[in-house]
C-alpha angles and dihedrals in degrees: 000000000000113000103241123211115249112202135168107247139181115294113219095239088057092059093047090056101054091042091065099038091055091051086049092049087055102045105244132134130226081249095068092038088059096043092053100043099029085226103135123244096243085057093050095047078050086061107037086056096051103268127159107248134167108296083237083059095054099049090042089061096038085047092053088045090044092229120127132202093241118185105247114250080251087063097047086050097052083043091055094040092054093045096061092049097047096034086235108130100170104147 
């Protein structure tokens, strides 16, 4: 049996956070946030709140926010590490 990582990762609910932290810092409402990126409001109270959501929701609102979900320089170490050892080198 293969060895999984086992990383601590990015809860939901801590996406969510940040998510609705950034609109307010930059002064929009759910409301434009719906009219530029046709996601409704209910779904981005849904994810606001930490809920789970289609993967093209969530980079559309990161996009508009100009935030990414970026692999942490950790992750790109263990990725690294785990790619010398298996000869994959796929990102």
């Amino acid at each position: 049996m293969k060895n999984f990582i086992i990383a601590n990762t990015l809860t939901l609910n801590e996406i969510g956070e940040v998510i609705r932290k950034r609109r307010k810092a930059l002064g929009y409402t759910l409301e434009e946030i719906e009219k530029a990126t046709k996601i409704s409001r209910k779904t981005l109270i849904k994810l606001e709140k930490g809920g789970d959501v289609r993967y093209s929701t969530l980079i559309t609102v990161l996009s508009i926010l100009g935030l990414t979900l970026d692999w942490s320089n950790q992750t790109k170490f263990l990725l690294q590490d785990r790619s010398e050892v298996e000869g994959n080198d796929w990102f």
